[in-house]
Each structure stands twice: as structure tokens, then as C-alpha cells.
C-alpha positions in Angstrom: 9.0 -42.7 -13.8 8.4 -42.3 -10.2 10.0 -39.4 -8.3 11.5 -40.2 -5.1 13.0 -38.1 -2.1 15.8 -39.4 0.1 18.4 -39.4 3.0 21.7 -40.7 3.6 22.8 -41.8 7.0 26.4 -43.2 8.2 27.6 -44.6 10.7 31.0 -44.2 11.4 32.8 -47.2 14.0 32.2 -44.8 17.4 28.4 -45.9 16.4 27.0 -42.2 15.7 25.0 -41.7 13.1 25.2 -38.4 10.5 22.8 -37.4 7.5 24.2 -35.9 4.8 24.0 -32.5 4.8 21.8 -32.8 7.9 18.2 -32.8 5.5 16.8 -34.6 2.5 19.1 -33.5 -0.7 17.7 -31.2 -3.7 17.7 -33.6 -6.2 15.1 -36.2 -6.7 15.7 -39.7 -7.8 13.4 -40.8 -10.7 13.7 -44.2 -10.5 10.9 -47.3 -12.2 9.9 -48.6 -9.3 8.5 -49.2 -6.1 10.0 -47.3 -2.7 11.5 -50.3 -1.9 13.3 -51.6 -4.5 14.3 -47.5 -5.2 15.8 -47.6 -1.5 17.9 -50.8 -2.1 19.5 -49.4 -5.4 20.6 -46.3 -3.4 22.0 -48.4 -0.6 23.6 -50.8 -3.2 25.4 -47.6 -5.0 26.2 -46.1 -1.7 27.6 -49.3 -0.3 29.7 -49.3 -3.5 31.0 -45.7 -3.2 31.4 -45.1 0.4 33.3 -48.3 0.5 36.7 -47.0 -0.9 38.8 -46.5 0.7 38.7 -49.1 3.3 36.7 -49.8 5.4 34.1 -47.1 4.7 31.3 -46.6 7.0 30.4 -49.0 9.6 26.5 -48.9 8.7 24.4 -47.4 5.7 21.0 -46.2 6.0 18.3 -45.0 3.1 14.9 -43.6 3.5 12.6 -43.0 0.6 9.7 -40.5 0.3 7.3 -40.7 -2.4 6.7 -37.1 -4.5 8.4 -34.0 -4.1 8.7 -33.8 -0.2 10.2 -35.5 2.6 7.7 -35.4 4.9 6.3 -38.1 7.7 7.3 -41.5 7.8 9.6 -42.6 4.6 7.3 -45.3 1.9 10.7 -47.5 2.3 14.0 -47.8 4.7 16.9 -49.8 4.2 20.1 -50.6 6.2 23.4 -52.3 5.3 26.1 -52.8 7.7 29.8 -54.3 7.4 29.1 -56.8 10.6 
């Protein structure tokens, strides 16, 4: 299994964007994969969750680093938004 770092980011209907926690979290996601397909899971499980109650965050973002770090530009981004 691959190990993965990532970040959340929301964006709430003013149109500003947050990161949880403000910094990659502790946990690594081991996930069989490539980056990319490993960044749409996490956006399809955070769509899911953030979601309820309505209407959730106006926009979803997820950025994937490869390894232990998140450092430079992420191996994979993906958005989702509710327009």
C-alpha cells in the first residue's frame, strides 16, 4: 500500500477558503493507488460527510503528497463544488 499525505480545504458561501487545522493532518492515508485516484476517494468521503447537515460547504478541496511529508507541489488535487 501506498502512503499518502493530505489537506482539507472548505469553502464556506462568503467564498473563503480554510484548511483544517491550518497544516497537513498526522495521519497518513494508505490507500492502493495512484495520487489521483487517492485524492478523489478523499473528496468523495468528504463530500459525503461534510454534506449533512445541509448544505455543507460551498466547495471541497484535496491535495495529495506522496511519502511521509507534505512538502512542494501535491502528486494530485481535486475540487468539488455544490454549483
Amino acid at each position: 500500500m501506498r502512503q499518502y499525505r493530505w489537506v482539507l480545504e472548505v469553502q464556506d458561501d462568503d467564498g473563503h477558503w480554510s484548511r483544517l487545522d491550518g497544516a497537513p493532518l498526522e495521519n497518513p492515508l494508505e490507500y492502493d493507488g495512484p495520487p489521483q485516484r487517492a485524492a478523489n476517494h478523499l473528496r468523495d468521503v468528504f463530500v459525503r460527510s461534510l454534506s449533512r447537515p445541509a448544505p455543507g460547504p460551498r466547495a471541497v478541496r484535496i491535495r495529495i503528497w506522496e511519502g511521509a511529508d507534505a512538502v512542494g507541489e501535491p502528486a494530485a488535487e481535486t475540487e468539488w463544488s455544490r454549483e
